[in-house]
PDB file of N, CA, C and O in Angstrom:
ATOM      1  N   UNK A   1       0.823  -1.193   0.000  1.00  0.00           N
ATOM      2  CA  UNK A   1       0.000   0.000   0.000  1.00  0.00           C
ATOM      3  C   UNK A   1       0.873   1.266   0.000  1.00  0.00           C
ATOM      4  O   UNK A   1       0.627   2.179  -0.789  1.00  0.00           O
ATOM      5  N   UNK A   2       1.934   1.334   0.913  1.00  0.00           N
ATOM      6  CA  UNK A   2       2.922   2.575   0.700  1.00  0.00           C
ATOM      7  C   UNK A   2       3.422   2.422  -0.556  1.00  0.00           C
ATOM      8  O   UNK A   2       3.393   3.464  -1.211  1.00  0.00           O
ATOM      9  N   UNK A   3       3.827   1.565  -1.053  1.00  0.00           N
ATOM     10  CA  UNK A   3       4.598   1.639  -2.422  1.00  0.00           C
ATOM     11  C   UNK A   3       3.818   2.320  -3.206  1.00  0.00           C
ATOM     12  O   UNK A   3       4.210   3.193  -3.980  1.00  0.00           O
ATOM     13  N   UNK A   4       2.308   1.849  -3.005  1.00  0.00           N
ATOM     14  CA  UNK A   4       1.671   2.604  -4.321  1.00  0.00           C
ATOM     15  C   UNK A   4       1.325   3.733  -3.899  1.00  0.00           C
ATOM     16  O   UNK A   4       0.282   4.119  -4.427  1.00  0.00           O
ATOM     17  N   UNK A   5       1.783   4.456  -3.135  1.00  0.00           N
ATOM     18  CA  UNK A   5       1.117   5.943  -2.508  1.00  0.00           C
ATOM     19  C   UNK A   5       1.905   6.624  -3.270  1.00  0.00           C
ATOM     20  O   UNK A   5       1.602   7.579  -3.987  1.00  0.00           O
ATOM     21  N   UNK A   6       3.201   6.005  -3.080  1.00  0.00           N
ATOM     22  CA  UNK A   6       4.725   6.403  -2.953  1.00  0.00           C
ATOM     23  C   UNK A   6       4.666   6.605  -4.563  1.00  0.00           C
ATOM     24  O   UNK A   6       4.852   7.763  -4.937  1.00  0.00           O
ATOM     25  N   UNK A   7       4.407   5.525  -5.665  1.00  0.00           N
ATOM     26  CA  UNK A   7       4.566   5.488  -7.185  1.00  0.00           C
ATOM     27  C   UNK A   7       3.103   6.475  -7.380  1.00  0.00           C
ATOM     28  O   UNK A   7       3.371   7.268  -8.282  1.00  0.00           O
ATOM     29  N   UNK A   8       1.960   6.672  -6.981  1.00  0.00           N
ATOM     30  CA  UNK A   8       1.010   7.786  -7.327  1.00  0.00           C
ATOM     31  C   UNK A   8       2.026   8.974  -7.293  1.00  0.00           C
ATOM     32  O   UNK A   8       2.569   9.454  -8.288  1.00  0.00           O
ATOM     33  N   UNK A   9       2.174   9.318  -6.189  1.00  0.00           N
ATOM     34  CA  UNK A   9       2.556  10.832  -5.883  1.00  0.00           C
ATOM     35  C   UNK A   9       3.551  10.926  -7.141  1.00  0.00           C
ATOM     36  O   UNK A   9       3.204  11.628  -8.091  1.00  0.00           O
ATOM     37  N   UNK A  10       5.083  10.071  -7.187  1.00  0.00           N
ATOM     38  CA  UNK A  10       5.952  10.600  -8.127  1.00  0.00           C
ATOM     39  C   UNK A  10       5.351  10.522  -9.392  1.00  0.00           C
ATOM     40  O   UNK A  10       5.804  11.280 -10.250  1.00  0.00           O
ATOM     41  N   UNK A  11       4.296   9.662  -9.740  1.00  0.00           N
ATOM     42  CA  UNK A  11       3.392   9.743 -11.126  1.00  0.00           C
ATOM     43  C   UNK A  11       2.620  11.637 -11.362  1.00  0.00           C
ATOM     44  O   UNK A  11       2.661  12.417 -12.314  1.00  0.00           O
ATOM     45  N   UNK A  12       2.000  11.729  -9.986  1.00  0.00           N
ATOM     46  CA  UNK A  12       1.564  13.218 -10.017  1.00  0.00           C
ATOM     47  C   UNK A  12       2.486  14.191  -9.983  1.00  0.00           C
ATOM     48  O   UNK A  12       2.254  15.218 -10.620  1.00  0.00           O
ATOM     49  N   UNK A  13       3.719  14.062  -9.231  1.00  0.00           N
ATOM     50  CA  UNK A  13       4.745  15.339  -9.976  1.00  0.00           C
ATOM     51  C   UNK A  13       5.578  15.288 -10.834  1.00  0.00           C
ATOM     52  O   UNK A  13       6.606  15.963 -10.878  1.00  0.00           O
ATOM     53  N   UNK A  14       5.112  14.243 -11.830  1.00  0.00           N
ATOM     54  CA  UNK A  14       6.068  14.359 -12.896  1.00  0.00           C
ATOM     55  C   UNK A  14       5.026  14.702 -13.996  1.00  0.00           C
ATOM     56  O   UNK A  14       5.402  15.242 -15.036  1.00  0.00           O
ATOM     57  N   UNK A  15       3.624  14.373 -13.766  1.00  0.00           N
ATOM     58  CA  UNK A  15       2.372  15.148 -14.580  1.00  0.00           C
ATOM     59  C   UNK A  15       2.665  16.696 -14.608  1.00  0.00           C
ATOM     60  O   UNK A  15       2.884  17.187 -15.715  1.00  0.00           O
ATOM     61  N   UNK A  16       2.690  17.472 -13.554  1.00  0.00           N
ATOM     62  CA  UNK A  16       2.810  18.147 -12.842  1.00  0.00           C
ATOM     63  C   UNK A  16       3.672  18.912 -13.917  1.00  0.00           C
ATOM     64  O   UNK A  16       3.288  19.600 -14.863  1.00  0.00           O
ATOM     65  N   UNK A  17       5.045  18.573 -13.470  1.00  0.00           N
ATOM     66  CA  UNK A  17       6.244  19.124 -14.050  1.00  0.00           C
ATOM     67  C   UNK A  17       6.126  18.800 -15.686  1.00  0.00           C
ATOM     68  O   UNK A  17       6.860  19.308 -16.533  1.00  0.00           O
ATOM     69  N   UNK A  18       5.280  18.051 -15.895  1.00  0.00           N
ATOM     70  CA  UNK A  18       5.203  18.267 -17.564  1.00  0.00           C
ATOM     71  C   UNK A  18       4.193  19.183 -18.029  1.00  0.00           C
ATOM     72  O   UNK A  18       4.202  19.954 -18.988  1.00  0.00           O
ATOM     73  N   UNK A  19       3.181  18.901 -17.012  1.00  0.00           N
ATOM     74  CA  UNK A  19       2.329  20.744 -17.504  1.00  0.00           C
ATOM     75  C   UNK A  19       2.519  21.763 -17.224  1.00  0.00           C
ATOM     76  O   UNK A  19       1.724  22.675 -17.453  1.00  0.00           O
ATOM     77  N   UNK A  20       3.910  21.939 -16.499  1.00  0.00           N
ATOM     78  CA  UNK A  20       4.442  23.172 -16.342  1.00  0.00           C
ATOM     79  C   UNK A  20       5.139  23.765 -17.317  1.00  0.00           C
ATOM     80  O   UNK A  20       5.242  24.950 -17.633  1.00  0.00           O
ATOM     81  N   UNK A  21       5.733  22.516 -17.873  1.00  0.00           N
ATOM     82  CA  UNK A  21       6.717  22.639 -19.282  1.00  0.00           C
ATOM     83  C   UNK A  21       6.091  23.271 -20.179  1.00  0.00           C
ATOM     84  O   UNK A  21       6.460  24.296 -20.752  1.00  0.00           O
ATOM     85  N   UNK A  22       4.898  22.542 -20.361  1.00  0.00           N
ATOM     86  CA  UNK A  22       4.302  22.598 -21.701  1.00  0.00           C
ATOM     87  C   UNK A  22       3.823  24.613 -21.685  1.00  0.00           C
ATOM     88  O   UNK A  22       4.056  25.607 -22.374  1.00  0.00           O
ATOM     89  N   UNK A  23       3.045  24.242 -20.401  1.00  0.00           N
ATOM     90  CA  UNK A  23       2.791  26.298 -20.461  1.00  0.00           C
ATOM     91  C   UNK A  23       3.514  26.979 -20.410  1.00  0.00           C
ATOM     92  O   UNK A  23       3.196  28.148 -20.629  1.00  0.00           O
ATOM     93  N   UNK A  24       5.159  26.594 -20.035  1.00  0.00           N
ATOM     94  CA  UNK A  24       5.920  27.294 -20.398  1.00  0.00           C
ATOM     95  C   UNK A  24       6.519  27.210 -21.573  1.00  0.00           C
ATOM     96  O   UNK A  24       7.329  28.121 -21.743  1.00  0.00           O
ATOM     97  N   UNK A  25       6.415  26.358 -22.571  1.00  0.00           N
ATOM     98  CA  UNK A  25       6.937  26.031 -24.014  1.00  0.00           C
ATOM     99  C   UNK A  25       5.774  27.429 -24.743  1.00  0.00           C
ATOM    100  O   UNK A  25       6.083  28.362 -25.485  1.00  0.00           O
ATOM    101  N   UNK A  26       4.570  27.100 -24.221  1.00  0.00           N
ATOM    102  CA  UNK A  26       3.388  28.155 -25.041  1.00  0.00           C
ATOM    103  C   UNK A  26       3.479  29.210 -24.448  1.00  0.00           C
ATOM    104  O   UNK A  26       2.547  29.884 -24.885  1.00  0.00           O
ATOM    105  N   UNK A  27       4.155  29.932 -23.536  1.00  0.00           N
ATOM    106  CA  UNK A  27       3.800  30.738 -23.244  1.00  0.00           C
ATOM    107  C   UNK A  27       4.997  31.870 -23.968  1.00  0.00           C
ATOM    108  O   UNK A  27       4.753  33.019 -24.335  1.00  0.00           O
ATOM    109  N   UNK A  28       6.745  30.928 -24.058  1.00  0.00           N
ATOM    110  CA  UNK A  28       7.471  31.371 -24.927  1.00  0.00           C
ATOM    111  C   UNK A  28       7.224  31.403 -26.125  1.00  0.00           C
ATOM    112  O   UNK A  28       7.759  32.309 -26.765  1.00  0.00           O
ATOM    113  N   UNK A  29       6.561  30.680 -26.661  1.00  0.00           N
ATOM    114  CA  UNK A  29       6.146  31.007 -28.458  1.00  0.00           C
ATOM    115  C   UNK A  29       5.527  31.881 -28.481  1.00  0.00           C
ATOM    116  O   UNK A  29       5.861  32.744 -29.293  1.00  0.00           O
ATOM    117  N   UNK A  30       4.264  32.148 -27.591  1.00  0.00           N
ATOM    118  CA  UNK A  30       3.658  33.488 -27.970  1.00  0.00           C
ATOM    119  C   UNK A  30       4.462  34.712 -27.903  1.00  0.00           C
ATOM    120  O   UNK A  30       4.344  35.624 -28.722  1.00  0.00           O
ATOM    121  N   UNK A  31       5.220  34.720 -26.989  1.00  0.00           N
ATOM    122  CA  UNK A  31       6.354  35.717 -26.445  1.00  0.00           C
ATOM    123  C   UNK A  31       7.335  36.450 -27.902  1.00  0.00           C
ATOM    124  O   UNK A  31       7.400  37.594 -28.352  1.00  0.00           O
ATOM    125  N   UNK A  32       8.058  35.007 -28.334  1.00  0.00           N
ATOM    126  CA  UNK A  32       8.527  34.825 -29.642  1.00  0.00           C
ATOM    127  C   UNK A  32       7.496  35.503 -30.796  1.00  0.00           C
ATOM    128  O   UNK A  32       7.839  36.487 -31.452  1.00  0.00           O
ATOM    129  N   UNK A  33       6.336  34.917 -30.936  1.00  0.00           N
ATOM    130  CA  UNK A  33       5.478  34.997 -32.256  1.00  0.00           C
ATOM    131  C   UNK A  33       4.840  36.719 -32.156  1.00  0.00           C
ATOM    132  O   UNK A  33       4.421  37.157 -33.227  1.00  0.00           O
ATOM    133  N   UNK A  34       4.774  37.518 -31.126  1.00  0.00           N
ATOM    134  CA  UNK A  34       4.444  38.951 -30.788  1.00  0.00           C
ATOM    135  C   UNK A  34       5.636  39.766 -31.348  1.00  0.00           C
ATOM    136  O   UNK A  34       5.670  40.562 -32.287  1.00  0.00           O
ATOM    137  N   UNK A  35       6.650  39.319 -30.460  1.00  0.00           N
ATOM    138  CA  UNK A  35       7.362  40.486 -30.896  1.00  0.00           C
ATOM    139  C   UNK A  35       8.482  40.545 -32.211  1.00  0.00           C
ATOM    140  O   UNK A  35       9.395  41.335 -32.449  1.00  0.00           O
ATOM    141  N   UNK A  36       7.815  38.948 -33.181  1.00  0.00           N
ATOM    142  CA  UNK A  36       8.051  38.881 -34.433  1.00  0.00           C
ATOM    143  C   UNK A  36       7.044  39.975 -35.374  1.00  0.00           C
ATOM    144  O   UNK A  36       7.248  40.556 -36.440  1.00  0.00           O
ATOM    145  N   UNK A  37       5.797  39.943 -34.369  1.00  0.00           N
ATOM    146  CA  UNK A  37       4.697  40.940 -35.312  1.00  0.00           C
ATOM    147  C   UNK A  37       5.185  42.348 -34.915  1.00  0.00           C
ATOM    148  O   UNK A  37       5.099  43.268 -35.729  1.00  0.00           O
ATOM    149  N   UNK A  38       5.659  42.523 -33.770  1.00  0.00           N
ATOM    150  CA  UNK A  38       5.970  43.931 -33.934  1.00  0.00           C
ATOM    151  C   UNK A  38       6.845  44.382 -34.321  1.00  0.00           C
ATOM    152  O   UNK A  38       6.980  45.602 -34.225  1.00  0.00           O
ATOM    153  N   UNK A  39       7.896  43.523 -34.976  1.00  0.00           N
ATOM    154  CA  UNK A  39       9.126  43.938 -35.666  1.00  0.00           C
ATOM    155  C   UNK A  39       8.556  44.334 -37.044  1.00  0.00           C
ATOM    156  O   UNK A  39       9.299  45.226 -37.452  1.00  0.00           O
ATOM    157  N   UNK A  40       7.632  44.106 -37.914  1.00  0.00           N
ATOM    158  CA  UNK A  40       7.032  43.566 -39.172  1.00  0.00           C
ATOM    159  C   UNK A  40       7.342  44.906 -39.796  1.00  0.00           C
ATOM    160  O   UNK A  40       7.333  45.762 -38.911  1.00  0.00           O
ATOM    161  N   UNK A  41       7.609  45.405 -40.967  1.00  0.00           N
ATOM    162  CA  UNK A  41       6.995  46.790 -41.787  1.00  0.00           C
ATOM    163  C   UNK A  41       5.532  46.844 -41.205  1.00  0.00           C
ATOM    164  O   UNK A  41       5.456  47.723 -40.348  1.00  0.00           O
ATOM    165  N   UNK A  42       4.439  46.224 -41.393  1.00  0.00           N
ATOM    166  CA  UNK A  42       3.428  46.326 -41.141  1.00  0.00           C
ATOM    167  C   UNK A  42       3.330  47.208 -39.472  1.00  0.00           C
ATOM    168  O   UNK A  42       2.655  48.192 -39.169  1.00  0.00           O
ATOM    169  N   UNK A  43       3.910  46.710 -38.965  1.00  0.00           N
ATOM    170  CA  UNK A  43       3.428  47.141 -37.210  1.00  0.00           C
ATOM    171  C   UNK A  43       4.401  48.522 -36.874  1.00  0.00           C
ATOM    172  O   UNK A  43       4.271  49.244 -35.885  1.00  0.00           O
ATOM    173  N   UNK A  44       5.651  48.724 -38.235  1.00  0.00           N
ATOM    174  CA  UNK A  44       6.425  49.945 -37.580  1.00  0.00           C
ATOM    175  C   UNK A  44       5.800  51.042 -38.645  1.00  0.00           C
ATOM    176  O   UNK A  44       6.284  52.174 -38.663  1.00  0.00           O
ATOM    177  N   UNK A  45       4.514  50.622 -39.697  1.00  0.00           N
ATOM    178  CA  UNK A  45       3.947  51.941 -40.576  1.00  0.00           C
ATOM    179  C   UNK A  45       2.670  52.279 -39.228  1.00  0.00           C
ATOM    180  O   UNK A  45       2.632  53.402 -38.725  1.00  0.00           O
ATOM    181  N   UNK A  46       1.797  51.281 -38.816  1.00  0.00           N
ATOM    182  CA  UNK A  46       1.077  51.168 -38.438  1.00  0.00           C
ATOM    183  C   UNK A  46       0.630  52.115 -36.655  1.00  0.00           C
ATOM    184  O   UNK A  46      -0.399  52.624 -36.211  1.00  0.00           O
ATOM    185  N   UNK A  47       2.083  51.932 -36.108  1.00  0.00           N
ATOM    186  CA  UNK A  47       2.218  52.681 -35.243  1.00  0.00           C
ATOM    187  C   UNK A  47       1.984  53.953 -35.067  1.00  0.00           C
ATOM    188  O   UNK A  47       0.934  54.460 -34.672  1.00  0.00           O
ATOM    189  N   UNK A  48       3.158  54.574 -35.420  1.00  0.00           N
ATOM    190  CA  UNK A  48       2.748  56.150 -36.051  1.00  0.00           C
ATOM    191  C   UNK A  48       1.413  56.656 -36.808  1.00  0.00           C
ATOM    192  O   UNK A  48       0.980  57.780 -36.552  1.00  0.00           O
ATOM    193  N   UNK A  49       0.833  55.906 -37.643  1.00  0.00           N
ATOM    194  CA  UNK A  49      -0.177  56.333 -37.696  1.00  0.00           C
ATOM    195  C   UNK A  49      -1.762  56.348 -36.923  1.00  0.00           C
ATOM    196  O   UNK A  49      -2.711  57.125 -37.034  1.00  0.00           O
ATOM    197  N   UNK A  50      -1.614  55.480 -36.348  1.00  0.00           N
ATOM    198  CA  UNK A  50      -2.182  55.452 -35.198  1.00  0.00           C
ATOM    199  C   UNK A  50      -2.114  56.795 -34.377  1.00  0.00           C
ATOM    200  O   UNK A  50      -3.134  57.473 -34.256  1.00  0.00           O
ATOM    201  N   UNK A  51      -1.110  57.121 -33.902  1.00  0.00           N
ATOM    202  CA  UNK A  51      -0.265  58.466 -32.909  1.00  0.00           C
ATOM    203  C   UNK A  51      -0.686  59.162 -33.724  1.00  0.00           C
ATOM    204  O   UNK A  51      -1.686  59.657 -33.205  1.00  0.00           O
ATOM    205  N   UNK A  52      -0.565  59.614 -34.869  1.00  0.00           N
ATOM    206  CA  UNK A  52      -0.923  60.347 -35.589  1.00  0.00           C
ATOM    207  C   UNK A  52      -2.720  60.928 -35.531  1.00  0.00           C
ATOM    208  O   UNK A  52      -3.106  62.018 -35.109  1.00  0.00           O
ATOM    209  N   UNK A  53      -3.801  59.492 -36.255  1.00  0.00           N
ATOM    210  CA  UNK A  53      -5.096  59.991 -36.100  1.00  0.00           C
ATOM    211  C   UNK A  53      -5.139  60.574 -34.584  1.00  0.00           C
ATOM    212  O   UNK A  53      -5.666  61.680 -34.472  1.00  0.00           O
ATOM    213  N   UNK A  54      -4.633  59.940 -33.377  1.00  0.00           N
ATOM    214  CA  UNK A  54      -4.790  59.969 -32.051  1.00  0.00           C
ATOM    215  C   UNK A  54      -4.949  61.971 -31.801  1.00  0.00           C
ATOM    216  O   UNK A  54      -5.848  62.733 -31.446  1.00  0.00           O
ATOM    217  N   UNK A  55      -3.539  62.108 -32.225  1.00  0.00           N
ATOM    218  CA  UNK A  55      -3.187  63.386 -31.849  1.00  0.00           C
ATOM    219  C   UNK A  55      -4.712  64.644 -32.954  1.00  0.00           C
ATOM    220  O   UNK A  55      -5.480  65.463 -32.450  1.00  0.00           O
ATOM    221  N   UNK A  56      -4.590  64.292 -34.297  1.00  0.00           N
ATOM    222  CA  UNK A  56      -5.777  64.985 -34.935  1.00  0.00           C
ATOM    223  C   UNK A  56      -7.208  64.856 -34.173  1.00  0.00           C
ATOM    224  O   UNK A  56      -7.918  65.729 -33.674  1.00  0.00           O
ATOM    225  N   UNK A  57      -7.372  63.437 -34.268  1.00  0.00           N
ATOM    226  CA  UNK A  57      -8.860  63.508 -33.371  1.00  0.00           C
ATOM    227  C   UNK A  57      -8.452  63.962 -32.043  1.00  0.00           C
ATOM    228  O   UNK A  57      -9.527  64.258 -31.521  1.00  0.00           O
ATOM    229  N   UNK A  58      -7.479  64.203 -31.144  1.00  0.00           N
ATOM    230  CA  UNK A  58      -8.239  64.832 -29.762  1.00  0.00           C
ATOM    231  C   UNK A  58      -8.006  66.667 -30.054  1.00  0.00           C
ATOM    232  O   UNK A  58      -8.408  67.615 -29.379  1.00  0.00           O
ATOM    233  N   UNK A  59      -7.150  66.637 -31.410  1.00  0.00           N
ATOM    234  CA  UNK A  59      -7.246  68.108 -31.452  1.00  0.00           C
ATOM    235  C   UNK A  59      -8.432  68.090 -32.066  1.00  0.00           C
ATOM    236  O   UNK A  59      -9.121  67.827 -31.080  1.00  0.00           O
ATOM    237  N   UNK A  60      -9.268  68.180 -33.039  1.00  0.00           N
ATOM    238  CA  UNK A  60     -10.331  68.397 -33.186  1.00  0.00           C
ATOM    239  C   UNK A  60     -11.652  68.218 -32.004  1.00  0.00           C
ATOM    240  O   UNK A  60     -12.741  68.790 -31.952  1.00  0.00           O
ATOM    241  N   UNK A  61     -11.334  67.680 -31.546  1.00  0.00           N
ATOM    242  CA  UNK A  61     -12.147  67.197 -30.139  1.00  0.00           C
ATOM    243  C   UNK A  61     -11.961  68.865 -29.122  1.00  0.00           C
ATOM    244  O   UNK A  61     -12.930  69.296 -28.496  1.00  0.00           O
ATOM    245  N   UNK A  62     -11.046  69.365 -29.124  1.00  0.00           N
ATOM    246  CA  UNK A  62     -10.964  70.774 -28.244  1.00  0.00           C
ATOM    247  C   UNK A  62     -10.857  72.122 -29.398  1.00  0.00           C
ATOM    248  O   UNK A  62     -10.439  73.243 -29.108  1.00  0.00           O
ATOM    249  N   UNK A  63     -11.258  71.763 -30.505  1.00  0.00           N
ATOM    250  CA  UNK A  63     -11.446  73.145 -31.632  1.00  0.00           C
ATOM    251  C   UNK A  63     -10.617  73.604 -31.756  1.00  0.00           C
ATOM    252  O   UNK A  63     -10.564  74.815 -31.541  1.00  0.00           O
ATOM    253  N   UNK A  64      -9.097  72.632 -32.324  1.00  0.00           N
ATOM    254  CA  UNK A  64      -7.397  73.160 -32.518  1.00  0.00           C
ATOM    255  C   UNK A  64      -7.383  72.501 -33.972  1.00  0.00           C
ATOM    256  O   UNK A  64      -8.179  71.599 -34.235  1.00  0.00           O
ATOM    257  N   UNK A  65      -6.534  72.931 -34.839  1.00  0.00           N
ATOM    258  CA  UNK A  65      -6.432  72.649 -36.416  1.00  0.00           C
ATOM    259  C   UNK A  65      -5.283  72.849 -35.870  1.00  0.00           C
ATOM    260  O   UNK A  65      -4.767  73.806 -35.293  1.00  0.00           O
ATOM    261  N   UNK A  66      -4.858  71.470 -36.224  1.00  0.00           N
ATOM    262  CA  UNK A  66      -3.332  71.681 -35.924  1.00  0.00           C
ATOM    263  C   UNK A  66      -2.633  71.565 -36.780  1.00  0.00           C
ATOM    264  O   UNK A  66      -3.094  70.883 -37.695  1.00  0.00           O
ATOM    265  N   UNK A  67      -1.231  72.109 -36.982  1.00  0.00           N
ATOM    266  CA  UNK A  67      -0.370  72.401 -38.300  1.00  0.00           C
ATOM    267  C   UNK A  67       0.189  70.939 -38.442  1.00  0.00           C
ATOM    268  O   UNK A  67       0.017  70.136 -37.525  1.00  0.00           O
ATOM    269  N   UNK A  68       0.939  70.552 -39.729  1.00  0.00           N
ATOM    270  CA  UNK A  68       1.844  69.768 -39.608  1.00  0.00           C
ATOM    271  C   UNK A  68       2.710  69.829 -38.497  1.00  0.00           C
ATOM    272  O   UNK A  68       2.711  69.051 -37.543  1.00  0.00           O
ATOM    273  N   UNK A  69       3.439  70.792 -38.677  1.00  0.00           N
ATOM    274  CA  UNK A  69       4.291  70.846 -37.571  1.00  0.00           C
ATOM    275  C   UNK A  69       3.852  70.123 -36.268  1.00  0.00           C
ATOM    276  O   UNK A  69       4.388  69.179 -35.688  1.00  0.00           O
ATOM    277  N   UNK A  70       2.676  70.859 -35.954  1.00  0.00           N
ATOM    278  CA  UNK A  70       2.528  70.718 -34.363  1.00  0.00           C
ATOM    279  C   UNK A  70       2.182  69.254 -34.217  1.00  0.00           C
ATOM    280  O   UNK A  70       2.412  68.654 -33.168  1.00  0.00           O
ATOM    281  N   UNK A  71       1.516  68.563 -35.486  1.00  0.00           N
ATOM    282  CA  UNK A  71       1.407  67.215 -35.334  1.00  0.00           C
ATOM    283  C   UNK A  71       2.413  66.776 -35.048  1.00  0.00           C
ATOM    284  O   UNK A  71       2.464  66.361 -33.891  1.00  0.00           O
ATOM    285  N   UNK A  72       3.718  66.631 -35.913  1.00  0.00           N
ATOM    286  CA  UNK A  72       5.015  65.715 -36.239  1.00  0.00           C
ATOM    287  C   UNK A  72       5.868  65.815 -34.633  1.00  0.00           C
ATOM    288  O   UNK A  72       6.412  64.849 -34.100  1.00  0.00           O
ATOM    289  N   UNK A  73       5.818  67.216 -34.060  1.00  0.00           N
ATOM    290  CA  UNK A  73       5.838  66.969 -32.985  1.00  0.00           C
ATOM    291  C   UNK A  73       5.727  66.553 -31.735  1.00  0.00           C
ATOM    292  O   UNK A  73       6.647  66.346 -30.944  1.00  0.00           O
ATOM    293  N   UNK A  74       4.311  66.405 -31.527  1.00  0.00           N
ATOM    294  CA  UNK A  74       3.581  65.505 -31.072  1.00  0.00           C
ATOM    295  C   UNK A  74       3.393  64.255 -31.506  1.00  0.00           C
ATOM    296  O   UNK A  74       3.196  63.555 -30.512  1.00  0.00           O
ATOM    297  N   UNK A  75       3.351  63.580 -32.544  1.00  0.00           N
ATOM    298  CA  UNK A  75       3.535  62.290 -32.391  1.00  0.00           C
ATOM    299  C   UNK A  75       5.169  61.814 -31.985  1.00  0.00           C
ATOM    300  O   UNK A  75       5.375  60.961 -31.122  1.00  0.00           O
ATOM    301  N   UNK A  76       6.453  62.602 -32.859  1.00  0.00           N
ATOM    302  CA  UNK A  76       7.378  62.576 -32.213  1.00  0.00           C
ATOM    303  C   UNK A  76       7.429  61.594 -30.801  1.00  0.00           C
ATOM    304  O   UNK A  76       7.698  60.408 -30.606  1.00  0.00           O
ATOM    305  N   UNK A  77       7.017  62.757 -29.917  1.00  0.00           N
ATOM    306  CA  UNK A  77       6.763  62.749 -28.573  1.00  0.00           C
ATOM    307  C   UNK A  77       6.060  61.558 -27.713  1.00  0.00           C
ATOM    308  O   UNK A  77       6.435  60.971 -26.697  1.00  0.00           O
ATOM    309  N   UNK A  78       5.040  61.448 -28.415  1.00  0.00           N
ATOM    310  CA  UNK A  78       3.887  60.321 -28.410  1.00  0.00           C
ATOM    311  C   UNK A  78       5.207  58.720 -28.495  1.00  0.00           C
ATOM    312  O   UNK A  78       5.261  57.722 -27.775  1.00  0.00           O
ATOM    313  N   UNK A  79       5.869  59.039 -29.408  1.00  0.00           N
ATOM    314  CA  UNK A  79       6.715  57.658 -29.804  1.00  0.00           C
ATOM    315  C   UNK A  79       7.912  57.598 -29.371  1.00  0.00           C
ATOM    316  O   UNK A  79       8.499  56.524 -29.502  1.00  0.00           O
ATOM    317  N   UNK A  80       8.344  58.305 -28.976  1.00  0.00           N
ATOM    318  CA  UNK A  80       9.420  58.658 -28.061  1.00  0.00           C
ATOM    319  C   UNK A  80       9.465  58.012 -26.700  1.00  0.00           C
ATOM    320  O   UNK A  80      10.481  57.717 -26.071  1.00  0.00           O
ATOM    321  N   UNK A  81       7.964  57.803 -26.271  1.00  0.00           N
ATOM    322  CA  UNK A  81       7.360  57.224 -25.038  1.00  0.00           C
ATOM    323  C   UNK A  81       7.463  55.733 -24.849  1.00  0.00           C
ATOM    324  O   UNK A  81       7.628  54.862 -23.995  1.00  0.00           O
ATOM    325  N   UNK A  82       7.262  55.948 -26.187  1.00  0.00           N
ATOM    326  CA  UNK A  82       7.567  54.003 -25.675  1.00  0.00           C
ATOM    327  C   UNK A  82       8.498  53.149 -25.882  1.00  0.00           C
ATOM    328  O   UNK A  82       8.400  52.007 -25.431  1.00  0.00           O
TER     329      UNK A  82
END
């Protein structure tokens, strides 16, 4: 009867330690597979323009027409941040 307590338990932490693996195998690929997308052309055009509408719509939102300038600056700034 101890033997088999004894062969359960090391059966359950070696379950254990393999589903730890495994969420840690998935949890590095996603890790990997993200900041493959944010390297992309796609995600470094995509950024800035984003910052960009951001900064027009909250100036229009307070009745400011803002110049180029004052945009490029502000997003600048905006991207600078992160």
């Amino acid at each position: 009867m101890e033997q088999e307590k004894s062969t359960a338990e090391r059966d359950l932490e070696e379950l254990r330690e393999a589903v730890l693996d495994d969420w840690l195998t998935v949890t590095s690929n996603v890790t990997d597979a993200l900041r493959g997308i944010q390297q992309t052309f796609s995600w470094r055009v995509t950024r800035p323009l984003r910052a960009v509408r951001t900064v027009s719509r909250r100036a229009g939102e307070i009745g400011v027409v803002p110049t180029g300038r004052l945009v490029a600056v502000e997003v600048a700034r905006r991207l600078g941040r992160r």
